[in-house]
C-alpha positions as CSV (number, residue, x, y, z in Angstrom):
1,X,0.0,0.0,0.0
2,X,1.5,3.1,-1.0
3,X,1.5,6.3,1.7
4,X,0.2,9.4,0.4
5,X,3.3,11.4,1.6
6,X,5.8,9.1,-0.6
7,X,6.8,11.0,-3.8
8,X,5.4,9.6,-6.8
9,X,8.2,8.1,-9.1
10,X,7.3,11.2,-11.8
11,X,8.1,13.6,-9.2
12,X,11.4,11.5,-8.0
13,X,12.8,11.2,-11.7
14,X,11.7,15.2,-12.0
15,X,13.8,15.9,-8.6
16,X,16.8,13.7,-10.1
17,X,16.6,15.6,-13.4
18,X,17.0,18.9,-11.6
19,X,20.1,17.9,-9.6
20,X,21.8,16.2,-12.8
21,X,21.4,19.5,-14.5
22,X,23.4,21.0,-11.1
23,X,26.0,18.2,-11.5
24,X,29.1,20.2,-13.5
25,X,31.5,22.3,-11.9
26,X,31.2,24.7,-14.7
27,X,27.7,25.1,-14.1
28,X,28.0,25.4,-10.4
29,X,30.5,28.2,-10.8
30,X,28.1,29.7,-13.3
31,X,25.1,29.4,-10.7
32,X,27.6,30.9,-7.9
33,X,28.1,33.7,-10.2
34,X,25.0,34.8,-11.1
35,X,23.5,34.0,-7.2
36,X,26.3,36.9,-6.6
37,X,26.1,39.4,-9.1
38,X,22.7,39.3,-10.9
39,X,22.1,38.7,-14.1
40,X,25.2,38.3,-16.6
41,X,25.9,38.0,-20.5
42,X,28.0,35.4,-22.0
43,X,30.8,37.4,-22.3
44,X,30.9,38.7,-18.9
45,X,30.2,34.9,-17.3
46,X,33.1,33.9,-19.8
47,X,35.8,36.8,-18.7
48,X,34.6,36.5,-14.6
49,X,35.4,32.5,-15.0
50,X,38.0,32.3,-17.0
51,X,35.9,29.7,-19.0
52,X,36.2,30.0,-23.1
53,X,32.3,31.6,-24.6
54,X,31.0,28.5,-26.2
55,X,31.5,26.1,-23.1
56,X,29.7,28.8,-20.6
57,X,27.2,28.9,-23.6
58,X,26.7,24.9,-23.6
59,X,26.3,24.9,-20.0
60,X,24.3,27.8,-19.8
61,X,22.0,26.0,-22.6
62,X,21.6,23.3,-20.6
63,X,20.9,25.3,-17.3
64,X,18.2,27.3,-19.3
65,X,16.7,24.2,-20.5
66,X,16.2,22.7,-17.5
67,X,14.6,25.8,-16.2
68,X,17.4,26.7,-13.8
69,X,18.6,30.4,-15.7
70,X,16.4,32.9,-17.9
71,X,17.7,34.2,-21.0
72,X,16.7,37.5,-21.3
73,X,17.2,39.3,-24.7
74,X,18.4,43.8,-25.1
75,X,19.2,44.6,-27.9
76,X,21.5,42.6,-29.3
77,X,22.5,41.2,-25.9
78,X,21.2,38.2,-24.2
79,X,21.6,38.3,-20.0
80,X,21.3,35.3,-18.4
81,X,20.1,35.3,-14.7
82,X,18.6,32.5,-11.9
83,X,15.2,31.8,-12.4
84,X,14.2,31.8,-8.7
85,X,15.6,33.3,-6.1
86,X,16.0,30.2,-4.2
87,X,18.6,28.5,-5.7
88,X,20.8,31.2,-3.8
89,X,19.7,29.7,-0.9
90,X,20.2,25.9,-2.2
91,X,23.5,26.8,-2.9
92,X,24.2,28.3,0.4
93,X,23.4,25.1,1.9
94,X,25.2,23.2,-0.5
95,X,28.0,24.9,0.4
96,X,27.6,24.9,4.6
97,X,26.8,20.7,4.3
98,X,30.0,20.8,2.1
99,X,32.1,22.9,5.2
100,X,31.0,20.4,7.9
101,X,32.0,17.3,5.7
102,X,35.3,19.1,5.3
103,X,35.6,20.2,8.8
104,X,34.7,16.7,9.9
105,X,37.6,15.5,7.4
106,X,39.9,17.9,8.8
107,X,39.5,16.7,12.4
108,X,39.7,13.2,11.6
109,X,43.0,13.7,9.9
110,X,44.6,15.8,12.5
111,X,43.8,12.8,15.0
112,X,44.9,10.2,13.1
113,X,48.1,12.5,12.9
114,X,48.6,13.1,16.4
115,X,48.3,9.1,16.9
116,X,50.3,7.6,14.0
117,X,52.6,10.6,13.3
């Protein structure tokens, strides 16, 4: 019998979908980025990375796709920006979970120093 508060396997493959579309550090750094400094064009994404124009263009093709940036067209200029504001905040948490794993790490290593060293 299935619970009505288990996640239907539509929503689960749409869940996994978004995070696959997270899962490149080019596109992370492109997320960090534009979480930081609002919306950006290809060239300015490209120069603030250090990342050659058509690879932040592939990746931000694929972030746009997956509904994670809007493109938004001046002129001749196309800025690209996060499409909610909470992926700031998913990134933030990203990035705390990833400072306790780390700090965890680092306390492990400087006992197994102080033991075996």
């Amino acid at each position: 019998m299935s619970s009505r508060f288990e996640p239907s396997p539509e929503l689960q493959t749409l869940k996994a979908e978004f995070f696959r579309a997270l899962a490149h550090p080019a596109r992370i750094r492109l997320l960090e980025v534009l979480a930081a400094s609002g919306a950006q064009n290809v060239q300015a994404l490209s120069a603030r990375l250090g990342i050659d124009q058509p690879i932040v263009s592939q990746q931000l093709a694929k972030l746009r796709t997956s509904g994670i940036v809007t493109a938004v067209k001046s002129g001749t200029t196309v800025s690209y920006a996060l499409a909610d504001p909470l992926l700031k905040d998913l990134l933030h948490v990203a990035k705390d979970i990833l400072n306790r794993r780390l700090t965890g790490a680092q306390v492990l290593l400087r006992e197994l120093r102080r033991h075996h060293g």
